[in-house]
Steps between C-alpha positions, in 0.01 A plus 500: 500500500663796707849309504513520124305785412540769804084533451281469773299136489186673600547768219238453220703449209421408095802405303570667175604309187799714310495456170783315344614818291539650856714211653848642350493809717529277856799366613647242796736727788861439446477373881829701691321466828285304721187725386561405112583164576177470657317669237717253200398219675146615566466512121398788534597818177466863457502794233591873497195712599236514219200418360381175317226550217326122612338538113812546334790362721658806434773593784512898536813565791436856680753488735720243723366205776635683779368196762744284306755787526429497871550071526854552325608795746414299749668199454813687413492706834440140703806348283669808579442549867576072560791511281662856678397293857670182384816710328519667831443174724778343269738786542463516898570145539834485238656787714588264798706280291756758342 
């Protein structure tokens, strides 16, 4: 359970049925990173920050998932940092054949 979920296994947890009026605000990760691949192929989905009336379905947003925020910067700054090392590895090694 802690592989897919990132929740403890000894945690005491009840799940929560969203109602279906509620399912349009979640979405997959667009995965651009090891992170959001995980999550994608985790099945696992997200929303902005808000509140769900569980009567209604109703979706009310009050702000933006900034843990999701935090996945993408992440895997940008990895793909960044591997793809400056490799650039750089590339470019070191092409100089000894000019």
């Amino acid at each position: 359970m802690t592989r897919r979920t990132g929740l403890s296994a000894t945690g005491n947890f009840e799940p929560i049925f969203i109602p279906e009026a509620a399912e349009a605000a979640f979405r997959r990760p667009i995965p651009v990173g090891i992170g959001t691949a995980w999550q994608r192929l985790t099945g696992q989905q997200y929303a902005a920050r808000g509140v769900i009336d569980l009567a209604t379905g109703e979706f009310t947003r009050t702000g933006i998932n900034r843990t999701q925020a935090l996945w993408h910067t992440v895997d940008v700054g990895a793909n960044i940092a591997i793809g400056g090392s490799a650039a750089a590895y590339w470019y070191s090694i092409s100089g000894d054949e000019q």
